[in-house]
C-alpha positions, 0 to 999 in steps of 0.5 A: 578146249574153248575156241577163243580165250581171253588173256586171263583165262590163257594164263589160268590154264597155262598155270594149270598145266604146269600144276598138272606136269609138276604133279607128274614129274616132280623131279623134273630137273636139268640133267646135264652133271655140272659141280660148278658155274664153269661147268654148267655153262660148258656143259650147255655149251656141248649140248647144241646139237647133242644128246645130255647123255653124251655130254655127261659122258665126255665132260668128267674127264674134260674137267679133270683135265681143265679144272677152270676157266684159266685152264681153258685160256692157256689151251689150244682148242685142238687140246680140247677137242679129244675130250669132245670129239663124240659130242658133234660140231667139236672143232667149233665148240673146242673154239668157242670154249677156249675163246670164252675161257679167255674173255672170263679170264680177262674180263670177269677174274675167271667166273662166269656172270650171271647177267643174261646180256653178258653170258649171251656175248661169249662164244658159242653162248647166245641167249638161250644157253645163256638163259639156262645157266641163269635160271639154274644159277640165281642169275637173272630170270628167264624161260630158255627156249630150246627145241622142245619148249618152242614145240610145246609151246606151239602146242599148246597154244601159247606162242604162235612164233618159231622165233625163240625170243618172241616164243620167250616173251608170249611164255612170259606173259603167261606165266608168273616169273616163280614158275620160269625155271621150273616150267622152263624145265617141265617143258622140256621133260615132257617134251623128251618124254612124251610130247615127241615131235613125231607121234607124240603120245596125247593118250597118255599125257597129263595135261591133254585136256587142256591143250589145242594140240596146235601142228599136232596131226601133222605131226603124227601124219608124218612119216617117223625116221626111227623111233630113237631120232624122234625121241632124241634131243637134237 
């Protein structure tokens, strides 16, 4: 890796890497189970703080049971919280989902918007929730930042902020907007995949040639609290 780079060759190699984990992860997709915009959306919602896994788990039955956004309005969020209970914080995310159910409902017919400002005002939304239910919709263009595209980013050299808006708009920069979503999306496979927070596995990753590995040897330096919670979505 050159020692400093210019703003046009930051972006070529940003391409490059993308190229590069497109190429060994082509099916690299959300992997929360949603059949419409109201699920999707409330399944990001139940992702904070948990593992898709389990949302995909819990969610059948929630929606059976809840089919709209008008269903949610006429609950109570102790309703709700039986069929969450497994997926962490589920006093607060059965609260938040009946609240925005109702703002939907008053507000917007029951159908979830598509503007990025809107969605991020509903309960228990924010911008990065909001933005995955974007780019995954059609709705306005985003790069969301979770846990794993602020790690990666950081890594690779791309954002020096822990701010997700800041790490958003330097991702942005770097990026053309055809390759937001996907690489939205690449970032956080490769991050669940290989690019772990502790011990992250450089020899077997694709695009090491070209990355700093910025915080990398702190990061294997320090001591791992079990492999399943290094490797775990938090």
């Amino acid at each position: 890796m050159p020692g400093r780079e210019t703003a046009a060759t930051k972006r070529e190699r940003a391409v490059k890497v993308m190229e590069r984990l497109e190429a060994s992860m082509p099916d690299a997709h959300i992997e929360l189970d949603f059949h419409s915009p109201l699920e999707l959306l409330v399944a990001v919602m139940l992702s904070a703080q948990c593992t898709d896994k389990r949302v995909n788990m819990v969610t059948p039955a929630l929606f059976q049971r809840f089919p709209s956004a008008h269903a949610f309005a006429q609950v109570q969020p102790t309703d709700v919280e039986p069929f969450i209970r497994t997926c962490g914080l589920y006093r607060a995310k059965a609260k938040n989902i009946v609240a925005a159910a109702k703002i939907l409902v008053e507000e917007h017919g029951g159908q979830v918007p598509l503007r990025r400002d809107t969605l991020a005002e509903l309960p228990g939304v924010g911008r990065k929730t909001a933005g995955v239910v974007c780019i995954h919709l059609g709705g306005d263009d985003a790069f969301p930042v979770d846990t794993h595209v602020k790690r990666l980013a950081y890594r690779l050299g791309f954002t020096t902020h822990e701010d997700p808006d800041k790490v958003e708009t330097d991702m942005r920069a770097v990026l053309p907007t055809p390759w937001w979503t996907k690489g939205h999306q690449l970032l956080v496979w490769h991050g669940r995949r290989t690019c772990f927070a502790r011990s992250p596995e450089c020899q077997r990753c694709v695009v090491a040639e070209l990355c700093p590995k910025k915080g990398v040897a702190r990061a294997t330096t320090e001591k791992p609290t079990g492999s399943a919670r290094s490797r775990a979505k938090p």
